[in-house]
Every structure is written in structure tokens, then in C-alpha cells.
matplotlib code that plots the C-alpha trace (Angstrom):
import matplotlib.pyplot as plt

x = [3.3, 4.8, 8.0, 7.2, 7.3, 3.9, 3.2, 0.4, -0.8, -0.4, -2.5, -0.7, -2.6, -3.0, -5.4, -2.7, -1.0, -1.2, 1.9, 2.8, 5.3, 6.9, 6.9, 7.5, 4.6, 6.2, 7.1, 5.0, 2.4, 4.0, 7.7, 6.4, 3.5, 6.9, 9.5, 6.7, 5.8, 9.7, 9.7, 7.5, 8.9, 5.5, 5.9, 6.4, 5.4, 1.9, 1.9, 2.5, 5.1, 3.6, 4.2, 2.2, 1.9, 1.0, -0.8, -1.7, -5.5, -5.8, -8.6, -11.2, -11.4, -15.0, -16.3, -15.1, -12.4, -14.6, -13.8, -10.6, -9.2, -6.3, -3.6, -2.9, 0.7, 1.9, 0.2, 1.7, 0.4, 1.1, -1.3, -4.1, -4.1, -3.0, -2.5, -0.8, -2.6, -4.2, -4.6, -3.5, -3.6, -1.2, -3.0, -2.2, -3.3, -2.3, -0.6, -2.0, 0.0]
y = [10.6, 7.0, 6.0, 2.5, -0.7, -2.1, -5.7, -5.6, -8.1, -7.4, -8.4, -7.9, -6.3, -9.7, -10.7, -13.6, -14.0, -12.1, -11.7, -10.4, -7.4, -5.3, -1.6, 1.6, 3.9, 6.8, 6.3, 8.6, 6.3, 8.0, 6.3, 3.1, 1.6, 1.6, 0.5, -2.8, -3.0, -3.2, -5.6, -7.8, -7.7, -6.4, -5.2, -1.3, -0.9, -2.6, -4.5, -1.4, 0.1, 2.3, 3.0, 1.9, 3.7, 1.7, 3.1, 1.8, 1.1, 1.1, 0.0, 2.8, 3.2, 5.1, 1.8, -0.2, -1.6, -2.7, -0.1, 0.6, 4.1, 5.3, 6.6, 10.5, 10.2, 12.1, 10.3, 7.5, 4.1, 5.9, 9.0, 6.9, 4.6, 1.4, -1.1, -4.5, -7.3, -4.9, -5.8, -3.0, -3.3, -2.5, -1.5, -1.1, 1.9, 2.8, 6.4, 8.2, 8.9]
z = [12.2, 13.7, 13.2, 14.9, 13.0, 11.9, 11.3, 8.6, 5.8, 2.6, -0.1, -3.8, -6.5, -8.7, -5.3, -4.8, -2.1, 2.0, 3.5, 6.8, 6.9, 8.6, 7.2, 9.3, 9.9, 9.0, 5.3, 2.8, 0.5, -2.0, -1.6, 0.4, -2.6, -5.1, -2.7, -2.0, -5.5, -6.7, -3.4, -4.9, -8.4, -10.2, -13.8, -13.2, -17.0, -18.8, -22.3, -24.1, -22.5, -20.1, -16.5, -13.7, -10.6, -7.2, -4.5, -0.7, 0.1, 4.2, 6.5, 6.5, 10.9, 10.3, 8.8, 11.2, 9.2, 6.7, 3.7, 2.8, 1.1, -0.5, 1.1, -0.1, -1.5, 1.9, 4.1, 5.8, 8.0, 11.0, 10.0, 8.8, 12.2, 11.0, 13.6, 14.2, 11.7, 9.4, 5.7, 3.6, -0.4, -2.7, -5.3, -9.4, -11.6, -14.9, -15.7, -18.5, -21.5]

ax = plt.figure().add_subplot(projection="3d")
ax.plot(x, y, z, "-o")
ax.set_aspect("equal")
plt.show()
């Protein structure tokens, strides 16, 4: 696991906007996709009330870079190898009721 600080891209869910962050490579997916989405001010909650839950697509290394996956909710930049200038995603879902 990396503690270091990681300059990355990050694309939103709504496919708007890159920006380049700085995140530490040792925060858990699982506390790091809410902390950015609250960062960001996305709507934690759909039209009808429900909650959304956010989750971090990294470059897949085995493809090159050119997949991406999704983090596993323990797993954090460091563990999956993301480097300086990656993209990752932040990506939406929707809980089910």
C-alpha cells in the first residue's frame, strides 16, 4: 500500500469535466470514491430518494492502460499501480432498495 501523493485526472461521472488532483495512494476505494464525490458536490441521493453509491474505475496495467476496472472497496490507488497522470473515474451506481 502507498501512502505517497498521486497526481491523477479525474474524470466525473456526468463525463464533464478532467481535473487534476492530488489524492493519497493509500486511502481505501471504499472511503476515497465518497470523500471525491461529496468533493465534487454530486447528488448522493437519485430523483426518488434513493442513495447512490460511487465507486473508482482505474487504468487496467494488463491492457496497457487501456481498460479500466473497479477498484475493490479495500483496495486503494497505491495497490492497483496508479501512477502520475493517470485518469481514474469516479464512477455512479445506484443502491438497491
Amino acid at each position: 500500500m502507498s501512502d505517497n501523493v498521486i497526481k491523477v485526472r479525474l474524470k466525473e461521472p456526468t463525463g464533464g469535466t478532467n481535473r487534476t488532483v492530488k489524492i493519497s495512494g493509500g486511502v481505501p476505494s471504499s472511503k476515497l470514491a465518497p470523500f471525491l464525490a461529496r468533493q465534487l458536490k454530486m447528488n448522493m441521493t437519485d430523483e426518488q430518494g434513493q442513495p447512490r453509491s460511487f465507486k473508482i474505475s482505474v487504468p487496467d496495467r494488463r491492457s496497457g492502460g487501456r481498460k479500466h476496472y473497479i477498484l475493490q472497496p479495500n483496495e486503494s490507488l497505491g495497490d492497483a499501480g496508479v501512477e502520475e497522470g493517470d485518469e481514474i473515474r469516479l464512477v455512479m451506481e445506484h443502491i438497491p432498495a
